[in-house]
MARMIRO-320931 format. One record per residue (C-alpha): residue number from 1; x, y, z. Coordinates in pm, 1 decimal. Each point is the difference from the previous one (the first is absolute). Layout:
N
REC torro       c1       c2       c3
REC   NUM        X        Y        Z
...
***
This chain:
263
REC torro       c1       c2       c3
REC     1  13117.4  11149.1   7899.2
REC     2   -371.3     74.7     -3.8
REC     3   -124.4    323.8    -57.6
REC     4   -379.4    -67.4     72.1
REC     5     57.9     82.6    356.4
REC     6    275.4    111.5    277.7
REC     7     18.6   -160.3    343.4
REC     8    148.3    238.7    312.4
REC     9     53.4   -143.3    332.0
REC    10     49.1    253.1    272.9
REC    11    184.3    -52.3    375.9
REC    12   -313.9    -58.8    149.4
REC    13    -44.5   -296.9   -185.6
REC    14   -336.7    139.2   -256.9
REC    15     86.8   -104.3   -329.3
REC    16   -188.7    172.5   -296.6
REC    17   -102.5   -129.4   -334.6
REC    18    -45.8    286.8   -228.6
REC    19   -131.0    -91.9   -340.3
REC    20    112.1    202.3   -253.2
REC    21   -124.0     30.7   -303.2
REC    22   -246.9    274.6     18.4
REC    23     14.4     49.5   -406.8
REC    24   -206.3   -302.4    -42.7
REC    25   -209.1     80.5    354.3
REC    26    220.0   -284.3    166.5
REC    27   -137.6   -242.1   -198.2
REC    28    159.2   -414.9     93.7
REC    29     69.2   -205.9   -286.1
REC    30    172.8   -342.0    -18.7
REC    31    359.3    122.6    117.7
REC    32    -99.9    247.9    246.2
REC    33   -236.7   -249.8    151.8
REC    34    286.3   -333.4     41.7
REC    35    249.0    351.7     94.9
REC    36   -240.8     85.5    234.3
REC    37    -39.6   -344.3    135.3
REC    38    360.3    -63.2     92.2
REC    39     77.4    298.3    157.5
REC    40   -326.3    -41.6    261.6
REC    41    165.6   -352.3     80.3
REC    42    310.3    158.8     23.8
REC    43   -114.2    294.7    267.6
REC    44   -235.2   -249.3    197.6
REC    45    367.4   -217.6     37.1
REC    46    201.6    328.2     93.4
REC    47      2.9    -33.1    374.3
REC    48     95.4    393.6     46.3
REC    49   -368.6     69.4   -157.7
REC    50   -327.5     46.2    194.1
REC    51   -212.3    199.5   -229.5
REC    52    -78.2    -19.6   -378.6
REC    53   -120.4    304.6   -212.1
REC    54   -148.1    -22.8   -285.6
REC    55    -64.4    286.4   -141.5
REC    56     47.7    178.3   -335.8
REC    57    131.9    294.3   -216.0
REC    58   -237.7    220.6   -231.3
REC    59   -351.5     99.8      6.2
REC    60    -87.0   -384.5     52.3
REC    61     21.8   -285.3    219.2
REC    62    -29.3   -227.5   -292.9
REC    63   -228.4    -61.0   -311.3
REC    64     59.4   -402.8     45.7
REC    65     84.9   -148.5   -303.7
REC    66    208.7    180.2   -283.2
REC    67   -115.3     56.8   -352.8
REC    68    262.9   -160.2   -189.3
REC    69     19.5   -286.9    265.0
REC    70   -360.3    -27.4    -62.1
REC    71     49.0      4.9   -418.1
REC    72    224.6   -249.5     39.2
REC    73   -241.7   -272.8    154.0
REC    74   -246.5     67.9   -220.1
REC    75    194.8   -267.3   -226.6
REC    76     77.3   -260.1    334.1
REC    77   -126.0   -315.8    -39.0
REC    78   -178.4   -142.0    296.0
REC    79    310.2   -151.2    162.1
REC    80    185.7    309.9    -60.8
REC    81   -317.0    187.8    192.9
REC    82    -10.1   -220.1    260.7
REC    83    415.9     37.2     84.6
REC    84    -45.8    366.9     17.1
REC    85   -287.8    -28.2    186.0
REC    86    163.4   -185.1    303.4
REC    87    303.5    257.4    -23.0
REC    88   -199.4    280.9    115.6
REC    89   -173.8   -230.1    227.1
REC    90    299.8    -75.3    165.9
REC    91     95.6    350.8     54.6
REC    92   -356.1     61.1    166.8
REC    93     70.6   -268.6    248.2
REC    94    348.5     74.2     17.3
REC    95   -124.4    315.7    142.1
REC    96   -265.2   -106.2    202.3
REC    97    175.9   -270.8    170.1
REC    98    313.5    221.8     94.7
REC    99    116.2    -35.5    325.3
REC   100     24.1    350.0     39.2
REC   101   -271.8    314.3     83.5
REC   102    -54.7     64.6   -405.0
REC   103   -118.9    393.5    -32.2
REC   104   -141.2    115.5   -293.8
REC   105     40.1    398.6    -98.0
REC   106   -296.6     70.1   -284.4
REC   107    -13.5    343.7   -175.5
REC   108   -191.3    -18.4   -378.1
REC   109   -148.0   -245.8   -122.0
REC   110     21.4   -381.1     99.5
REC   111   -171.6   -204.6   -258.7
REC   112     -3.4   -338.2    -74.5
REC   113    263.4   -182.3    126.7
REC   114    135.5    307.0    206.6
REC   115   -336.8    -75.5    224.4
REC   116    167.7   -329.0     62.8
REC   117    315.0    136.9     70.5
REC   118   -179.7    219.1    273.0
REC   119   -250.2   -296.6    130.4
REC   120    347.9   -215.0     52.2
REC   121    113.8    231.7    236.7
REC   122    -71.6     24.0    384.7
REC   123    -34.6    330.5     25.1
REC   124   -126.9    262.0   -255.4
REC   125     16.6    400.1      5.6
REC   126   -128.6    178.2   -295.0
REC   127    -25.3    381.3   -131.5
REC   128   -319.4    142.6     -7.4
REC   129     -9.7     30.5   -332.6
REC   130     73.0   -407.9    -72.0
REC   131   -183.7   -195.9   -213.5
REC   132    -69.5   -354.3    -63.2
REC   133   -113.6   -221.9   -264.1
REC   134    -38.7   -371.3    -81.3
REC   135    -37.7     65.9   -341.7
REC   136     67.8   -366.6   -153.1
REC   137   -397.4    -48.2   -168.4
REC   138     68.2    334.8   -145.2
REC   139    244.6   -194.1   -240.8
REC   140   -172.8   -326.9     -1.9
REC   141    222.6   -145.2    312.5
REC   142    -80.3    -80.1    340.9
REC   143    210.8    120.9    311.8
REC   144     88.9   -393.9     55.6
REC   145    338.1      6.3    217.1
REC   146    -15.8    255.6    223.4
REC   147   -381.0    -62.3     31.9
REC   148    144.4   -234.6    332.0
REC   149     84.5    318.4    191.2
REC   150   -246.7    235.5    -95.7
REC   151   -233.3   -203.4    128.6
REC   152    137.8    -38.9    291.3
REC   153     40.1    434.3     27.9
REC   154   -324.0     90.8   -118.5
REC   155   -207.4   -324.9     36.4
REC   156   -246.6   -152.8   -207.7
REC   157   -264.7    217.7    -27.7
REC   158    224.0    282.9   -127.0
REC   159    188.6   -182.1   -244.8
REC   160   -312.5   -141.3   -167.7
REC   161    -65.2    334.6    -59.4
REC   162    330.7    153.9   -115.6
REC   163    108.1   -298.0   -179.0
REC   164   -322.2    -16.0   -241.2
REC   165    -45.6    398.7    -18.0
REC   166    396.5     96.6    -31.5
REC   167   -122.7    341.0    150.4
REC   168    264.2    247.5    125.4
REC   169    -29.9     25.6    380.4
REC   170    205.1    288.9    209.1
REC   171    187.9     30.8    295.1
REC   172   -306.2      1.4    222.4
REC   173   -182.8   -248.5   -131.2
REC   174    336.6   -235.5     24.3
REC   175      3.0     51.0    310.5
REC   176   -349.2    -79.4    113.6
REC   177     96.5   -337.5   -158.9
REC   178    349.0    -65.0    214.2
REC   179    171.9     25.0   -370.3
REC   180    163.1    330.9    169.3
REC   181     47.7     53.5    380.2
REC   182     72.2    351.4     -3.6
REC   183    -58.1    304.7   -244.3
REC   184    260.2    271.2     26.5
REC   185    -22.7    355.4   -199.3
REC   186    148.4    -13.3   -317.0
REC   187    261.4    272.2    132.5
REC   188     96.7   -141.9    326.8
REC   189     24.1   -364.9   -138.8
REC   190    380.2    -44.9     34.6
REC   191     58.8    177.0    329.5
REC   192   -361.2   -159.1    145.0
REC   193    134.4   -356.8   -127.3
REC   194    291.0     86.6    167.8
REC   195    -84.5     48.7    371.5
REC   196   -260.1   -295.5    -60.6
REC   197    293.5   -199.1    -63.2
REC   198    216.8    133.9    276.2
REC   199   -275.1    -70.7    241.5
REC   200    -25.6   -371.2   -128.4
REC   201    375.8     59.4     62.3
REC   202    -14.2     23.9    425.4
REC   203   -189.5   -354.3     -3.2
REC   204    225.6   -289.0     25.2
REC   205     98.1   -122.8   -332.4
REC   206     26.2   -386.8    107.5
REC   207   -311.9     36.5    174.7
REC   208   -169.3    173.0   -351.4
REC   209     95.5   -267.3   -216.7
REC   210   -125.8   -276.5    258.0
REC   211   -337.4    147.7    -32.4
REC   212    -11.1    -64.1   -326.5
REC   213     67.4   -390.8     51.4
REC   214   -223.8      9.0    272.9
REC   215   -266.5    109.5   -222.4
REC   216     21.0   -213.8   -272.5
REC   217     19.6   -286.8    264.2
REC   218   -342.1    127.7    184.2
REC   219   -174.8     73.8   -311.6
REC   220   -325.2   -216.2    -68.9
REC   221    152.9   -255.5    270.5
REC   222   -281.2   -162.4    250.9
REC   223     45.5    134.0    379.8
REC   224    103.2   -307.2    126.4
REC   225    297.7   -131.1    242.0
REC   226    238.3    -82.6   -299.7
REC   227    -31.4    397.8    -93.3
REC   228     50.5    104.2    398.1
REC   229    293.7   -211.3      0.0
REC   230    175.0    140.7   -306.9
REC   231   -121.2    390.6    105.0
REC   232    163.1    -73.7    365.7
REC   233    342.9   -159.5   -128.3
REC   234      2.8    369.6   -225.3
REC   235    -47.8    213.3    249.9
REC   236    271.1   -209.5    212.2
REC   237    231.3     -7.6   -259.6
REC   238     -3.3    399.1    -38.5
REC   239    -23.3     75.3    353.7
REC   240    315.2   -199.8     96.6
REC   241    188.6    149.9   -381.3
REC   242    248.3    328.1     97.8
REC   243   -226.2    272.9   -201.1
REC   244   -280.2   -199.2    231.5
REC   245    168.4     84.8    358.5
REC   246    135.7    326.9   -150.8
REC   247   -377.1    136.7    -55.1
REC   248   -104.6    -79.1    313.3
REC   249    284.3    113.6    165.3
REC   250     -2.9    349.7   -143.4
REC   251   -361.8     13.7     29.8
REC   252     86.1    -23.8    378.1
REC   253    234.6    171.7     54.1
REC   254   -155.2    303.3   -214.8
REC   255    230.6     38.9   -281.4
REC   256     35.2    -66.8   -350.5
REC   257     48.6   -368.0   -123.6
REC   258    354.8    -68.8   -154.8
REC   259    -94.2    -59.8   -348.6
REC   260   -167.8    409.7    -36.1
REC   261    252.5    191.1   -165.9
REC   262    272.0   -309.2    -66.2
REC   263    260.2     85.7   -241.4
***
């Protein structure tokens, strides 16, 4: 049984990741990371869950890789490298491909691979006292597999930047680059992530996660009929599904949609 991390899954269907190892800043090495991997797969398969949270014990989010993880590769061979190289790239897209609404919960520091962690995720809420790294050159490495989805967060021009400098950045500055969405005081950061997430709650959870498909369909696709065609046959498909005629129905008939406050 790991002890890297716990995994709660409430009634309402959120289920939170909570890494746990604060005494090494929730550092990921080899076992945490293939750990990690499998129970992501296993919560994106759980049909009861709607909502994944990672977040993390301590006064970080998580240093990225661990020092004696680290000690140990210094003696890999290339092969050995490469294999646990693709590892942690298969928990990034593991995470970013999730069929669930992935939320990431940052307090401390997120270094390294913990800015991948928080890149991978839809939606990211940090304290205001956060801060971020991609320290690889620092130690003669470059931030090569998660360098896919921080791209994609904070674009080209920033990553140029923060990839060759390794500069700390904080809260504010994260989010001026879409790393972070929203910035909550340090003290109100679990009751504030709390209503954001019960708010996310009264939106239909079907309809949620079909946003997410329907954005990586639309994504960099050409305007053309073939796109109109597969946009109509979603919007079809959800209006004729039950949470579909549900949310229309209680929007009117003024009430509250059947899925709010389900047991």
């Amino acid at each position: 049984m790991t002890t890297s991390f716990t995994v709660d899954t409430n009634k309402q269907g959120i289920a939170t990741i909570t890494l746990s190892r604060p005494e090494r800043h929730n550092a990921f090495d080899d076992e945490m990371i293939l750990e990690l991997t499998q129970a992501i797969k296993k919560l994106d398969n759980d049909s009861s869950v709607n909502f994944i949270v990672l977040a993390a014990a301590g006064k970080s989010f998580s240093a990225g890789a661990d020092l004696n993880w680290m000690k140990k590769m210094a003696s890999y061979d290339w092969h050995d490298n490469y294999y646990d190289s693709m590892q942690l790239a298969n928990l990034m897209k593991t995470l970013h491909h999730c069929q669930k609404i992935t939320i990431a919960l940052v307090q401390g520091a997120a270094f390294g691979g913990g800015v991948g962690l928080v890149a991978c995720c839809d939606i990211a809420l940090a304290t205001q006292s956060a801060k971020f790294c991609l320290s690889e050159v620092k130690l003669g490495l470059i931030p090569a597999v998660i360098s896919p989805y921080v791209l994609k967060a904070i674009g080209e021009r920033n990553s140029r930047y923060y990839f060759a400098t390794a500069e700390v950045f904080d809260a504010n500055k994260a989010e001026q680059m879409n790393l972070i969405h929203k910035v909550f005081a340090d003290d109100s950061f679990t009751d504030d992530a709390k209503t954001f997430i019960g708010k996310m709650l009264t939106n239909s959870p079907k309809a949620v996660m079909a946003t997410k498909e329907l954005i990586k369909l639309v994504n960099r696709q050409p305007i053309n009929e073939k796109l109109m065609e597969q946009t109509a046959k979603r919007i079809a498909d959800i209006r004729a599904s039950d949470e579909g005629k549900e949310g229309v129905s209680a929007f009117l008939e003024k009430r509250k949609p059947d899925w709010i406050n389900k047991d």
